[in-house]
C-alpha positions as CSV (number, residue, x, y, z in Angstrom):
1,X,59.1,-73.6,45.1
2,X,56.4,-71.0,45.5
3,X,57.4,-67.5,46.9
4,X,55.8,-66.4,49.4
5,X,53.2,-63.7,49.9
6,X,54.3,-60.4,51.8
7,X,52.9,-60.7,55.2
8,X,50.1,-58.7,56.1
9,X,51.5,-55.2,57.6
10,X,50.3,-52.6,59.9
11,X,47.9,-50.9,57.3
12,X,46.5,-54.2,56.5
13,X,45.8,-54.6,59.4
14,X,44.5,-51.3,60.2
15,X,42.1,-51.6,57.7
16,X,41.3,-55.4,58.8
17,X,40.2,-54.4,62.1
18,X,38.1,-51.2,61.0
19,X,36.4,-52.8,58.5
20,X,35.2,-55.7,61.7
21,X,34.6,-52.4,63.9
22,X,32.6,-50.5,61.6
23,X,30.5,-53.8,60.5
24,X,29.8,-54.5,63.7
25,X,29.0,-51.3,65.1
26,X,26.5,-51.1,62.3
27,X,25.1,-54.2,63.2
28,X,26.1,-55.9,59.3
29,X,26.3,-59.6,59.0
30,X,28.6,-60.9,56.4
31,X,25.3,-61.5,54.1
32,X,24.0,-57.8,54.0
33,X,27.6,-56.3,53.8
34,X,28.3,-58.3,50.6
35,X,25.2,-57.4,49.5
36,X,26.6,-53.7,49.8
37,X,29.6,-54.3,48.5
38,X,28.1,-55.6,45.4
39,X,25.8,-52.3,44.8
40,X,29.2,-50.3,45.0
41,X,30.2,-52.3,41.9
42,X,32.6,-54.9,43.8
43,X,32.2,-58.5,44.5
44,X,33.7,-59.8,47.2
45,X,31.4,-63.5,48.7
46,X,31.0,-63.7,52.6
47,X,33.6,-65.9,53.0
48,X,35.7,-63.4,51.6
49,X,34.7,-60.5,54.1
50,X,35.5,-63.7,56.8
51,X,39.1,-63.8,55.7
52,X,39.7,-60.2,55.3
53,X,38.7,-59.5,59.1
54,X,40.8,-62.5,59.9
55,X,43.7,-61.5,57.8
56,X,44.0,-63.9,55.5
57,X,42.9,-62.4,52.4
58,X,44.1,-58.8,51.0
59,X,41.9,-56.1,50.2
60,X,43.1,-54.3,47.3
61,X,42.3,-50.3,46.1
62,X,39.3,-51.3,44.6
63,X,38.0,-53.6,47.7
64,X,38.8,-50.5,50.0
65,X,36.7,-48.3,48.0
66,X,33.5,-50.7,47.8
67,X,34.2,-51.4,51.1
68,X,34.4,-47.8,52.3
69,X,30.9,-46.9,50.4
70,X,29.5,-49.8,51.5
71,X,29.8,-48.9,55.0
72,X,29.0,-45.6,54.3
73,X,32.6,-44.2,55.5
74,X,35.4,-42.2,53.8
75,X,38.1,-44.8,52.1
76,X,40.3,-42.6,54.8
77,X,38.1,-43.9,57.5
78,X,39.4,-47.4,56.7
79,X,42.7,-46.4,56.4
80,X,43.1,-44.6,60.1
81,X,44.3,-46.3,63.0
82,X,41.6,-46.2,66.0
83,X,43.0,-44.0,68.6
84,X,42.0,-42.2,71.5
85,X,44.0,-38.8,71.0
86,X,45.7,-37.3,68.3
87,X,49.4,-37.1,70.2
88,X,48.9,-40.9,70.2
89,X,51.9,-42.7,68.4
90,X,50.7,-44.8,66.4
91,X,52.3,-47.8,63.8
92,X,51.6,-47.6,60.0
93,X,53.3,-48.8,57.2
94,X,55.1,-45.7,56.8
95,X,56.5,-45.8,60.4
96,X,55.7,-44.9,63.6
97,X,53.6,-41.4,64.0
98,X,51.7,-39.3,66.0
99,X,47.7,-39.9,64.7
100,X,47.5,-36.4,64.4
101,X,50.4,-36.2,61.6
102,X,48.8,-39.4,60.0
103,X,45.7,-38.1,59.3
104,X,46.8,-34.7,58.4
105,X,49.4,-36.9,56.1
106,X,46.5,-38.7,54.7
107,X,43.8,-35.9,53.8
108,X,46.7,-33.8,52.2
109,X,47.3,-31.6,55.0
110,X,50.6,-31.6,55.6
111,X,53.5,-34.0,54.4
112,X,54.5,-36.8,56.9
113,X,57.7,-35.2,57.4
114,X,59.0,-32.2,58.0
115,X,57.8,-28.8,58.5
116,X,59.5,-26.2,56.2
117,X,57.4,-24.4,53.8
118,X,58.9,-25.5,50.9
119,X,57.9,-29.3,52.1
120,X,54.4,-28.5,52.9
121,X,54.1,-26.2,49.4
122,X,55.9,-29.2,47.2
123,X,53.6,-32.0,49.5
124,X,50.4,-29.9,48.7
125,X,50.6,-29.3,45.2
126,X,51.6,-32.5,44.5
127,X,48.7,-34.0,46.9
128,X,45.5,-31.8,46.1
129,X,43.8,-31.5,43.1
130,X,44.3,-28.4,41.4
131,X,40.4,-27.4,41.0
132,X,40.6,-27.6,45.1
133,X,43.7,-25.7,45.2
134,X,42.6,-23.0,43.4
135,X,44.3,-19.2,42.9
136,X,44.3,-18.6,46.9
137,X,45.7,-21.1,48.7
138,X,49.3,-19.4,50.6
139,X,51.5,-19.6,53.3
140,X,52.0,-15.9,54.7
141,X,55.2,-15.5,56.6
142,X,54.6,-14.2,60.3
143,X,56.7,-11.7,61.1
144,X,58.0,-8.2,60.3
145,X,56.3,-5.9,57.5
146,X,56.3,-6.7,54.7
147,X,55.7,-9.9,55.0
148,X,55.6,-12.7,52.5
149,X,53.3,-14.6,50.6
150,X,54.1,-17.8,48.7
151,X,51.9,-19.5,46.4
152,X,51.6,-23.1,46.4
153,X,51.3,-23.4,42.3
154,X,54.2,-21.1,42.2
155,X,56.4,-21.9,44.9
156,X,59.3,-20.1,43.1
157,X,57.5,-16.8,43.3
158,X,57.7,-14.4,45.7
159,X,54.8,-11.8,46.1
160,X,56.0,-8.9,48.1
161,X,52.7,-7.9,49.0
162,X,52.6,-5.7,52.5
163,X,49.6,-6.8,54.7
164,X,47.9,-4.6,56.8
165,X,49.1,-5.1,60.7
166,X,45.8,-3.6,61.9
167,X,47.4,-0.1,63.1
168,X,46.1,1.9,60.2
């Protein structure tokens, strides 16, 4: 007996219905977006666009990003949920969350849970790339004098550096 597929889930189906959105709002048949798939260096026939938007066919890393350049949108674009505001709770495959946390999740903002500063240090320098990250980036403690700052690279370290409260 054959097993059977994983059903499509909520960011399949996220992605189904932006990739129907942004064709149509961009006034693509099937023809001409297959056409710009296949400049992005992917394949995929106009029946195959057909059963992605109706669910029935998968789009895989390397779809998305074809996709994504074919219509001229960030692979994140794809990705996001359509809401109306960013408190809006919204499904993924990762759970229920607000679209504001999802996105910031997504573009390496801030991890999808929780709020300490050692999460959002261990979440970012796992997440960016080190030539974006730099020497600079840290989290500076608000608070009494002196405060804190803690590097993202070296989270372990401590530099007890006092900051100028402006009353000089």
């Amino acid at each position: 007996m054959a097993e059977k597929r994983n059903p499509l889930a909520a960011t399949g189906e996220t992605v189904r219905v932006n990739i129907r959105r942004l064709r149509e709002a961009s006034n693509l048949g099937y023809a001409e977006l297959a056409r710009r798939v296949k400049s992005a260096g992917r394949g995929i026939p106009e029946l195959g666009l057909r059963r992605i938007e109706e669910g029935e066919r998968r789009v895989d890393v390397d779809d998305l990003m074809a996709l994504a350049a074919a219509l001229e949108v960030s692979p994140i674009a794809l990705l996001m949920p359509s809401t109306t505001h960013g408190d809006e709770t919204t499904a993924t495959a990762v759970g229920e969350v607000t679209a504001h946390r999802f996105w910031n999740w997504l573009t390496g903002e801030m991890p999808l849970t929780g709020d300490a500063p050692s999460a959002v240090f261990g979440f970012i320098s796992r997440s960016v790339p080190d030539w974006l990250l730099g020497t600079d980036y840290k989290l500076v403690e608000a608070g009494l004098s002196p405060r804190k700052e803690y590097s993202v690279r070296r989270p372990d370290k401590v530099l007890n550096r006092e900051t100028s409260n402006g009353d000089d």
